[in-house]
C-alpha atoms as a printed R data frame, in Angstrom:
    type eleno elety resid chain resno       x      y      z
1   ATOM     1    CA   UNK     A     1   0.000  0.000  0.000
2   ATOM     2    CA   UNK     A     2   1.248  3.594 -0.809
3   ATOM     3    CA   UNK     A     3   2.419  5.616  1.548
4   ATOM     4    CA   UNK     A     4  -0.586  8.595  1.257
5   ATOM     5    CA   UNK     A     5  -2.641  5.977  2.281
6   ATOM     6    CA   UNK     A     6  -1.413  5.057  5.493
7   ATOM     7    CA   UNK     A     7  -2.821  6.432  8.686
8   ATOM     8    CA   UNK     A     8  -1.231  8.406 11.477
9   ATOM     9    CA   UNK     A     9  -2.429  7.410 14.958
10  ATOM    10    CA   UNK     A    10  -2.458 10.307 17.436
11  ATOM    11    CA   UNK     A    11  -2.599 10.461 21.467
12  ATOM    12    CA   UNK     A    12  -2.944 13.224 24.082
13  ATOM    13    CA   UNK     A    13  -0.921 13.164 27.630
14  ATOM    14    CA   UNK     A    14  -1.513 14.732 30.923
15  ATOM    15    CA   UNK     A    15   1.419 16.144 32.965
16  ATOM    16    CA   UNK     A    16   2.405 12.867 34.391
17  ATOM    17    CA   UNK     A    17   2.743 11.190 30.612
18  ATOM    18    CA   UNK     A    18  -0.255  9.379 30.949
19  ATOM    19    CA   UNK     A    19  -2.266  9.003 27.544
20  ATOM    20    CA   UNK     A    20  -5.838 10.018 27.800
21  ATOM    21    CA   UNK     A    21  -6.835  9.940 24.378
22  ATOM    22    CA   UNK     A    22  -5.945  7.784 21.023
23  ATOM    23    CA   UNK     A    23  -7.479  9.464 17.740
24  ATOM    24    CA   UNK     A    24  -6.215  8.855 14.184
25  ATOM    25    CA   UNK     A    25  -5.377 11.314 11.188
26  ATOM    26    CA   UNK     A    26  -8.673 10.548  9.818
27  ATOM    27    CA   UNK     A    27 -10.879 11.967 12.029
28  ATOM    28    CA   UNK     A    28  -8.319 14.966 13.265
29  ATOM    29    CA   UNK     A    29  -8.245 18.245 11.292
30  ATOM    30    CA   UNK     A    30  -5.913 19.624 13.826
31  ATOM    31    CA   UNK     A    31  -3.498 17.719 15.412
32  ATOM    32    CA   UNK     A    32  -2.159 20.614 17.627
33  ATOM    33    CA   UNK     A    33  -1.263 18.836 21.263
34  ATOM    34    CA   UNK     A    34  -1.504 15.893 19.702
35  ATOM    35    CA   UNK     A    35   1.798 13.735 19.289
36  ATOM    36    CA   UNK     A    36   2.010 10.755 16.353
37  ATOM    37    CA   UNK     A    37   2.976  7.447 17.740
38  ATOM    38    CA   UNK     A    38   2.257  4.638 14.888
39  ATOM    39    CA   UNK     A    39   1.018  4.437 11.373
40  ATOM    40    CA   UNK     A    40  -0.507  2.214  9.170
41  ATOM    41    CA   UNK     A    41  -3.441  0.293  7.473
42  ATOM    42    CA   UNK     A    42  -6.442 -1.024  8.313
43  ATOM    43    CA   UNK     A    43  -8.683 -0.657 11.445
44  ATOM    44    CA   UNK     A    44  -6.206 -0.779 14.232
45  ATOM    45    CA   UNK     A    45  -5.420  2.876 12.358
46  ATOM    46    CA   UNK     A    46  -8.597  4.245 10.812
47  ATOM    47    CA   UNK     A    47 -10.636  3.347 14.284
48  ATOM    48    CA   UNK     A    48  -8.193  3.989 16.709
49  ATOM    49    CA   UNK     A    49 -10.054  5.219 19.778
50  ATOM    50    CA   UNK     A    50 -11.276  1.437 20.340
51  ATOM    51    CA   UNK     A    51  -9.152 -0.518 18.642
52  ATOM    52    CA   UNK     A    52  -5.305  0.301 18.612
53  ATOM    53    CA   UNK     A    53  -4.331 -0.482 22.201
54  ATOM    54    CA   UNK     A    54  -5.461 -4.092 23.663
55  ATOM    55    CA   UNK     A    55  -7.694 -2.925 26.098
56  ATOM    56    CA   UNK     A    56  -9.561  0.295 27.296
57  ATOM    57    CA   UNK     A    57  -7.054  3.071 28.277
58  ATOM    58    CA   UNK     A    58  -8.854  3.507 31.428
59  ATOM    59    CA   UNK     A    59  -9.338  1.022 34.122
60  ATOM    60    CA   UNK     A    60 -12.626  0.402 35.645
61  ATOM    61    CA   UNK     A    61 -11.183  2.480 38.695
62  ATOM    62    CA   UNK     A    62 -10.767  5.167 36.329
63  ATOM    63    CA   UNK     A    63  -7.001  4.614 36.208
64  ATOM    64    CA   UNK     A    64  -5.174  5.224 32.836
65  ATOM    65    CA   UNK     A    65  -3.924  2.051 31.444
66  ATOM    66    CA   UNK     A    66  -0.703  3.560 29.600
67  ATOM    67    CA   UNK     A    67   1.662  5.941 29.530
68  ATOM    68    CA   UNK     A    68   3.992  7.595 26.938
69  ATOM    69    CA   UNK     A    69   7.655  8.181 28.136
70  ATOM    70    CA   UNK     A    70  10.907  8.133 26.613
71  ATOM    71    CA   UNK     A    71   9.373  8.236 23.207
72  ATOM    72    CA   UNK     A    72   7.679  5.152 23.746
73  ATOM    73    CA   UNK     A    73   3.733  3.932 24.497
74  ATOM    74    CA   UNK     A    74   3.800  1.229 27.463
75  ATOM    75    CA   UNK     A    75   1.120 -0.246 29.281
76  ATOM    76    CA   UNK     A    76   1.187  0.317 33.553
77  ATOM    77    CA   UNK     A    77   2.308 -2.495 35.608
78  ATOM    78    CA   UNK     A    78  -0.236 -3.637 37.962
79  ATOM    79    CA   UNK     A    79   1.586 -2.051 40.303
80  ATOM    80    CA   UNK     A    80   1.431  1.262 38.734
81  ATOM    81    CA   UNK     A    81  -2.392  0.987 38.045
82  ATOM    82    CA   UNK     A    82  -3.249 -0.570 41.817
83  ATOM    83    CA   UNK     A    83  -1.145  2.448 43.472
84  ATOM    84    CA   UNK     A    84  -3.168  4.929 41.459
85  ATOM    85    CA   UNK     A    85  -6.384  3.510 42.032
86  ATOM    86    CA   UNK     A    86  -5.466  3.996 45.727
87  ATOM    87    CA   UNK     A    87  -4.666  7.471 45.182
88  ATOM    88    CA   UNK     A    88  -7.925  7.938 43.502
89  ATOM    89    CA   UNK     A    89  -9.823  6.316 46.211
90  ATOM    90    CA   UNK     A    90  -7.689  8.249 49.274
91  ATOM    91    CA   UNK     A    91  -8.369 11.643 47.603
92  ATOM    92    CA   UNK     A    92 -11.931 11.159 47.354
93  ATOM    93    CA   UNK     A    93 -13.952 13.934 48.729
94  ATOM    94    CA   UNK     A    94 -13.618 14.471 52.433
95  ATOM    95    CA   UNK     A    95 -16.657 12.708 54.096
96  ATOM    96    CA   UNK     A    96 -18.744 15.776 56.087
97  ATOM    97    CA   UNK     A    97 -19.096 15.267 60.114
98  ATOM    98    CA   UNK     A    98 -22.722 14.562 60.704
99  ATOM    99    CA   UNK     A    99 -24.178 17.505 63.125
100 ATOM   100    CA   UNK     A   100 -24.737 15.820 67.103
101 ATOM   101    CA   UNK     A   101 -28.222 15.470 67.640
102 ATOM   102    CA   UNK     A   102 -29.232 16.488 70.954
């Protein structure tokens, strides 16, 4: 296949490289923030948001399943993913005293 009709796949990272979104070139017009990580044919590319990584890139906790460092797309350890679930969790929102009934 020729090279115009390959497609880019795109993701978006927080502040802690954690990738929060997977898009591909043909549904962007503006890939400003966005940074290319793969490309190629077929639906892995054209449908991107569900079907380039393996599974969902958030956990059921909430937790996003990979990160990009270095260059490179990985998915968490357990270890990674169970820690930040437990951050999640501990930085819920602060449970209110109930007032003392008399």
């Amino acid at each position: 296949m020729d090279e115009e009709n390959r497609i880019k796949v795109y993701i978006k990272t927080d502040d802690n490289g954690n990738i929060t979104d997977v898009n591909s070139s043909i549904f962007l017009d503006n890939t400003t923030g966005w940074t290319e990580i793969d490309e190629g044919t077929g639906d892995r590319y054209a449908h991107a948001q569900g079907h380039y990584f393996d599974k969902p890139i958030t956990t059921d906790e909430g937790v996003y399943r990979y990160k990009y460092a270095g260059g490179a797309v990985s998915e968490k350890t357990s270890e990674e993913i169970e820690a930040e679930a437990t951050a999640i969790l501990n930085s819920g929102p602060a449970q209110e005293q109930m007032p003392e009934t008399m």
